[in-house]
MMTF fields as JSON, N, C-alpha, C and O atoms, coordinates in Angstrom:
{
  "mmtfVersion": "1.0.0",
  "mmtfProducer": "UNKNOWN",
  "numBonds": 343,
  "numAtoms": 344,
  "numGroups": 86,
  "numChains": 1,
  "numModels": 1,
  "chainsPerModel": [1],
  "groupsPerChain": [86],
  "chainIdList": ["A"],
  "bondAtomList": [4, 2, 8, 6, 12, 10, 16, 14, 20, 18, 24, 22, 28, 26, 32, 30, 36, 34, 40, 38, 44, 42, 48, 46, 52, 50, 56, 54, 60, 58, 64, 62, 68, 66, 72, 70, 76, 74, 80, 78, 84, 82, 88, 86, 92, 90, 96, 94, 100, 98, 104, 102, 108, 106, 112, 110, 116, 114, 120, 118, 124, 122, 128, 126, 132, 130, 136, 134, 140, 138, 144, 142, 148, 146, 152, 150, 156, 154, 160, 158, 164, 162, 168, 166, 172, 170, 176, 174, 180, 178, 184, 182, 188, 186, 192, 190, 196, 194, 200, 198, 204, 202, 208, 206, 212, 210, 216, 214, 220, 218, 224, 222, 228, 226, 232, 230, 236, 234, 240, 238, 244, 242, 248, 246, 252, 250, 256, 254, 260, 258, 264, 262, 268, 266, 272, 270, 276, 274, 280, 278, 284, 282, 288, 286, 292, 290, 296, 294, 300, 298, 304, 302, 308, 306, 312, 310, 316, 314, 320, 318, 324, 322, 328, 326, 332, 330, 336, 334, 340, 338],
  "bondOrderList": [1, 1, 1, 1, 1, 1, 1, 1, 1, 1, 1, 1, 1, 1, 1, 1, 1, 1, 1, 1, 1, 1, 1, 1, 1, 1, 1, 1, 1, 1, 1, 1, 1, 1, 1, 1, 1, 1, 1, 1, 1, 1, 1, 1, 1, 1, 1, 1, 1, 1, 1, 1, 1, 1, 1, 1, 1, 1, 1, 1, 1, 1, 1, 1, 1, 1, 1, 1, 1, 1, 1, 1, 1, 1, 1, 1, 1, 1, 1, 1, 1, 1, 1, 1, 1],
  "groupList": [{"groupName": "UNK", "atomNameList": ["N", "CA", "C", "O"], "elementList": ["N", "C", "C", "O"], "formalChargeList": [0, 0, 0, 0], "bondAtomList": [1, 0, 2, 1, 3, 2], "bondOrderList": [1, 1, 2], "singleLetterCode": "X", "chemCompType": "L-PEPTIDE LINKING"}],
  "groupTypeList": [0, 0, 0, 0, 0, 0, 0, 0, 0, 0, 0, 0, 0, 0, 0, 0, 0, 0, 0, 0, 0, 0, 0, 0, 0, 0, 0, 0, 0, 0, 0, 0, 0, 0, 0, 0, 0, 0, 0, 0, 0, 0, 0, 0, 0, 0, 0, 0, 0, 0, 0, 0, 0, 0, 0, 0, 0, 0, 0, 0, 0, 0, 0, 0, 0, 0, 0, 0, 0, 0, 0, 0, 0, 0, 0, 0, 0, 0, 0, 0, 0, 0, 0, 0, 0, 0],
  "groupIdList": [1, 2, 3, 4, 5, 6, 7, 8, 9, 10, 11, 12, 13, 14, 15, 16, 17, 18, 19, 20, 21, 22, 23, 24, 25, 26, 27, 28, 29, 30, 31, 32, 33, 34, 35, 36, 37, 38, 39, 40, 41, 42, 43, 44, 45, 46, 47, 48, 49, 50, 51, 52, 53, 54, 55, 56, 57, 58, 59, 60, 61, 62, 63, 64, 65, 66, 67, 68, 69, 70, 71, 72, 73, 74, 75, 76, 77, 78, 79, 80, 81, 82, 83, 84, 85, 86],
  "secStructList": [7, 6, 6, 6, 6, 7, 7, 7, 6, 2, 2, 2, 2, 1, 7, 2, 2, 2, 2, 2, 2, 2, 2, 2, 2, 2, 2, 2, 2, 2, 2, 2, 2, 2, 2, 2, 2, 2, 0, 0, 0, 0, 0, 0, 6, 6, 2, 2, 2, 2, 2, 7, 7, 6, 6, 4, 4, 4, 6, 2, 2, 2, 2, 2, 6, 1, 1, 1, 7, 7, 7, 7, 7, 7, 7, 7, 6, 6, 6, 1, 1, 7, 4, 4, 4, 7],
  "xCoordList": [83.238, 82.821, 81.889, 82.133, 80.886, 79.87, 80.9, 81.124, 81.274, 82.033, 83.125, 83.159, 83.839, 84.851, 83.939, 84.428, 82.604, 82.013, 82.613, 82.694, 82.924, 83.657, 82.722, 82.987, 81.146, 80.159, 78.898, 78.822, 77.883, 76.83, 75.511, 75.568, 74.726, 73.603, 73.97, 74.109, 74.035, 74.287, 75.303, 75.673, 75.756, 76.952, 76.245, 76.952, 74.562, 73.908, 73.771, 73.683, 73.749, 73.661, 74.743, 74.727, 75.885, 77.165, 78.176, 79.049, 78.185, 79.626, 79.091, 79.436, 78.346, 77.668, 78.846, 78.473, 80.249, 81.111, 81.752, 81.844, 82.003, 82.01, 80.991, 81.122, 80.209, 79.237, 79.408, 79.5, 79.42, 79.586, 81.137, 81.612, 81.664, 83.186, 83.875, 84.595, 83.228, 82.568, 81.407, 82.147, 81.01, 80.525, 81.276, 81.121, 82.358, 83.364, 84.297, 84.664, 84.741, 85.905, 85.176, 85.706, 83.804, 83.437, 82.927, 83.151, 82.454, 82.456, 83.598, 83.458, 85.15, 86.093, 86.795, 88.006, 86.332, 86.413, 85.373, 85.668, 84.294, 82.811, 81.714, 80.853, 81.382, 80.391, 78.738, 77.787, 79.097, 77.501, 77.389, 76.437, 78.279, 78.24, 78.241, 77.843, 78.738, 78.018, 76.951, 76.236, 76.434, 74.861, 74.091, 73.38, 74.404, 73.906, 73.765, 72.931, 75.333, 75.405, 74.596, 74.138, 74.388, 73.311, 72.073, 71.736, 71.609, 70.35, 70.131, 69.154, 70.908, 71.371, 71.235, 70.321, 72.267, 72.517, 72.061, 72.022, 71.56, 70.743, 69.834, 69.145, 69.173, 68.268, 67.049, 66.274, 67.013, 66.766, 66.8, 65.854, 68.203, 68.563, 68.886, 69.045, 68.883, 68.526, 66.991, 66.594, 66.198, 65.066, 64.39, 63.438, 65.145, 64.385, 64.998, 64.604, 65.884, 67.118, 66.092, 65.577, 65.814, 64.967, 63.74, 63.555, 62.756, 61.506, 61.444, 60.334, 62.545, 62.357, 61.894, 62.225, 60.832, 60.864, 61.477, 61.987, 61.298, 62.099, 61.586, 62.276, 61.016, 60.384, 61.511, 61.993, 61.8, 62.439, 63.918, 64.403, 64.398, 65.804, 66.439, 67.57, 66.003, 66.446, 66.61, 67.824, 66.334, 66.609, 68.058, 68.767, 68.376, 69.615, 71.027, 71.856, 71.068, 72.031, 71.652, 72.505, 70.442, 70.163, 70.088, 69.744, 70.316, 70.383, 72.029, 72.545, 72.817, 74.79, 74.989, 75.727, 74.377, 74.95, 74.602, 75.22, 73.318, 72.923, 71.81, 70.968, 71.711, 70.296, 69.345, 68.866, 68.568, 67.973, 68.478, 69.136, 68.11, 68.425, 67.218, 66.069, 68.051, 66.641, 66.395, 66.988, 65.448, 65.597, 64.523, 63.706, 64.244, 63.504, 62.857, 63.479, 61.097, 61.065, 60.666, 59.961, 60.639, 60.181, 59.308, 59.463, 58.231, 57.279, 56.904, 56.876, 56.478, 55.745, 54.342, 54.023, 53.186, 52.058, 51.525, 51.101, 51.227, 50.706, 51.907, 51.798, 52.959, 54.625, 54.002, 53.69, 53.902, 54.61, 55.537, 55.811, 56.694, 58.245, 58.573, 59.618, 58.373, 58.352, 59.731, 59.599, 60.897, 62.17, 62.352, 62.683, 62.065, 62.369, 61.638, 62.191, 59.959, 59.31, 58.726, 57.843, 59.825, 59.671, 60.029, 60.133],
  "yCoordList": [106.049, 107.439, 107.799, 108.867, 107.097, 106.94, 107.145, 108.31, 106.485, 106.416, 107.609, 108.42, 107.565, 108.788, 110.048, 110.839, 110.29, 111.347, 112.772, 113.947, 112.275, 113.389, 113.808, 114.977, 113.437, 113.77, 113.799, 112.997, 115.121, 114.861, 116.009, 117.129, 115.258, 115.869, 117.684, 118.649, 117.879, 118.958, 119.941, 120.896, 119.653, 120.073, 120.396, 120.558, 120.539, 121.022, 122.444, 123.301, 122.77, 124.107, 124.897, 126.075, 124.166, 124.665, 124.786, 125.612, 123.406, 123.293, 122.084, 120.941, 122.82, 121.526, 121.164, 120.533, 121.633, 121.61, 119.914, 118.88, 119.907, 118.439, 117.576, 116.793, 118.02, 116.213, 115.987, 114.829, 116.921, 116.828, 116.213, 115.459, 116.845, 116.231, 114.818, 114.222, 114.334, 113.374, 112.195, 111.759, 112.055, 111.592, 111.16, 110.089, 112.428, 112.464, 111.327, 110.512, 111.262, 110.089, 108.951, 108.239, 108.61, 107.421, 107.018, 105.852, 107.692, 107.396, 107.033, 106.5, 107.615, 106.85, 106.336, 106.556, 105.719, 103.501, 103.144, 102.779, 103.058, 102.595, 102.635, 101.948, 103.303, 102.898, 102.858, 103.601, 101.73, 101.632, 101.537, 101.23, 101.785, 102.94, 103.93, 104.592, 104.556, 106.491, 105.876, 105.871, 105.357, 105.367, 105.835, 106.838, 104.282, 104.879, 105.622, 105.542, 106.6, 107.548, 108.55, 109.402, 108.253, 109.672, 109.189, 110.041, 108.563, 108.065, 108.261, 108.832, 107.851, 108.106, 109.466, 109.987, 110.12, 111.385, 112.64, 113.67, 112.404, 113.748, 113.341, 113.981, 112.424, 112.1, 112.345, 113.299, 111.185, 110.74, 112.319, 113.106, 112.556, 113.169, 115.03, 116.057, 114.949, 116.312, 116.624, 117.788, 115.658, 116.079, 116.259, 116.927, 115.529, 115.74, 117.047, 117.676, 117.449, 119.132, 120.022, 120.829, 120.127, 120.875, 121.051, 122.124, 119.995, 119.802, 120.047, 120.215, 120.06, 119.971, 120.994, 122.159, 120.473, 121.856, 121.378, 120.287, 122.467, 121.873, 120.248, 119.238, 120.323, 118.995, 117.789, 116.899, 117.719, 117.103, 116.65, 115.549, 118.24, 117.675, 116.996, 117.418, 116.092, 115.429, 114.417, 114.217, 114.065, 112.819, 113.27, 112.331, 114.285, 114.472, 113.656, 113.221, 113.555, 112.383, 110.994, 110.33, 110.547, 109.615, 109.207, 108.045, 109.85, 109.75, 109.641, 108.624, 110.743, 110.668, 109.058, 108.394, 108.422, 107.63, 106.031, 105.0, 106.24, 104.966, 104.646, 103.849, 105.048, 104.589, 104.4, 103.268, 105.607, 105.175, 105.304, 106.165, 104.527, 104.409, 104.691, 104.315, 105.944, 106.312, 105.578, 104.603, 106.247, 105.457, 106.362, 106.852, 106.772, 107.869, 106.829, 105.889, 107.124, 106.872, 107.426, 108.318, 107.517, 108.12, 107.778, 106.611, 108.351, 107.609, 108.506, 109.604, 108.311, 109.134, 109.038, 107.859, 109.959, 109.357, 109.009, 109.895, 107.346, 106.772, 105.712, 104.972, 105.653, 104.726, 103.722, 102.55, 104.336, 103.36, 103.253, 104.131, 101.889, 102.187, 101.854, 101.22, 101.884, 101.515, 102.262, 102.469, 102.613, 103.486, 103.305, 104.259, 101.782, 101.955, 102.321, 102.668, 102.557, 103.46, 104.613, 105.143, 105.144, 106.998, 107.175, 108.326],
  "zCoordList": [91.222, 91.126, 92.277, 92.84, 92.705, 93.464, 94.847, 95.175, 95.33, 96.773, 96.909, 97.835, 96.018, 95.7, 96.121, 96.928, 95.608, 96.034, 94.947, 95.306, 93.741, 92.788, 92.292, 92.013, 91.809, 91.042, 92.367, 93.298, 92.059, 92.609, 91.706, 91.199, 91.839, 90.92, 92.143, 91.39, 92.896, 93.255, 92.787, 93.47, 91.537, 90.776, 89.474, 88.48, 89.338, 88.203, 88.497, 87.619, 90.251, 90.887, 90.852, 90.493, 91.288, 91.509, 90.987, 91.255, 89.609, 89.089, 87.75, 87.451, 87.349, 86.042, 84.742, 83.754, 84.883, 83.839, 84.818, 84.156, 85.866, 87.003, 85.98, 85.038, 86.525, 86.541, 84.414, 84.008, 83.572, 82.011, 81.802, 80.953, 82.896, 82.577, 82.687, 81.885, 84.476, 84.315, 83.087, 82.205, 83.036, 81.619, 80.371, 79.784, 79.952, 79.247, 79.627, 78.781, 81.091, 81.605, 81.148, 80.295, 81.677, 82.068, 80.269, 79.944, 79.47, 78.189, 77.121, 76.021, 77.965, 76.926, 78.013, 78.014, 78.915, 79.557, 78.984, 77.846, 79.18, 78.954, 78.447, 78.998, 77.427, 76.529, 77.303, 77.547, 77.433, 78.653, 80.067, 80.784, 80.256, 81.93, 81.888, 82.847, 80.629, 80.803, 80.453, 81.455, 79.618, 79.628, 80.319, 80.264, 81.695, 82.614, 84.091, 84.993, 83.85, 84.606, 84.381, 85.142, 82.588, 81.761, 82.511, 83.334, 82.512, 82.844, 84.393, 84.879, 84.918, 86.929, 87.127, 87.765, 86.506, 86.946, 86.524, 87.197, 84.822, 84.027, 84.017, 84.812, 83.484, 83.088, 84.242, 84.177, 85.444, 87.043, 87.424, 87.441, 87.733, 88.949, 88.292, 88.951, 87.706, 86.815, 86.517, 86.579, 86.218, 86.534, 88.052, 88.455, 88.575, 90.278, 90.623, 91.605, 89.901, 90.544, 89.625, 90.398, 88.909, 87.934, 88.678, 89.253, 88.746, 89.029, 90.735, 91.241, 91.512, 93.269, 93.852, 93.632, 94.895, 95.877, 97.245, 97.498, 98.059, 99.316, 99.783, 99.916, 99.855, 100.413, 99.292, 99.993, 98.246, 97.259, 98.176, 98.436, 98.548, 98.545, 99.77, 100.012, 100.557, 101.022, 99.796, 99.772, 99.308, 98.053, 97.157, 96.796, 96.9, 96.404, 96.798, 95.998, 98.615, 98.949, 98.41, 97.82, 98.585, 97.97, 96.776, 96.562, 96.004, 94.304, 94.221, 93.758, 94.695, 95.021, 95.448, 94.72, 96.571, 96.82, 96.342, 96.608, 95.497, 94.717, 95.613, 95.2, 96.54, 97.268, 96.869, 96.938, 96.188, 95.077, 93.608, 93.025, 93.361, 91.528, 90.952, 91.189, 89.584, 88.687, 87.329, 86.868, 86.857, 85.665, 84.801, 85.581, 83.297, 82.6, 81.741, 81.246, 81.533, 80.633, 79.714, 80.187, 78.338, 76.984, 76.284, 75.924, 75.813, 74.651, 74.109, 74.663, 72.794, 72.096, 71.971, 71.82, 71.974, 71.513, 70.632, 69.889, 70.19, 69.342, 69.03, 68.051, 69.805, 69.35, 70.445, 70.235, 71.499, 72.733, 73.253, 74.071, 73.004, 72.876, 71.685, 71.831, 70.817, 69.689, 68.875, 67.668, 69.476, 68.938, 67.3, 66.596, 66.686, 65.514, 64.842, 63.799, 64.804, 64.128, 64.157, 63.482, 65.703, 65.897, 64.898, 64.474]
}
């Protein structure tokens, strides 16, 4: 998907029914590679498209091409990571 160049967090601007549709393919092969395309691509790279100012988007190629890899994290206050007793 990555090399093909079919998905890019720049498709939250332009064509966000792409990168959801995407997701869809890669979730009925894989299970836990949409995971973490969710995590790569919404999670990561949807928040950097949300949150960017100019200065940001040079990093958009770099997020498309794996250069950098993202990763989110979640907590609640007073859990920690504690998921089974959110």
């Amino acid at each position: 998907m990555v090399k093909s160049g079919i998905v890019s967090v720049r498709n939250f601007f332009n064509d966000p029914t792409n990168i959801f549709t995407a997701h869809e393919m890669i979730g009925s092969i894989a299970g836990s590679t949409a995971t973490k395309f969710t995590v790569h691509y919404n999670l990561f790279g949807g928040s950097i498209v949300a949150l960017h100012t100019d200065r940001h988007k040079y990093i958009f190629d770099q997020i498309d091409s794996l250069e950098v890899t993202g990763c989110f994290c979640l907590t609640e206050l007073g859990y920690g990571n504690n998921a089974v007793k959110m």
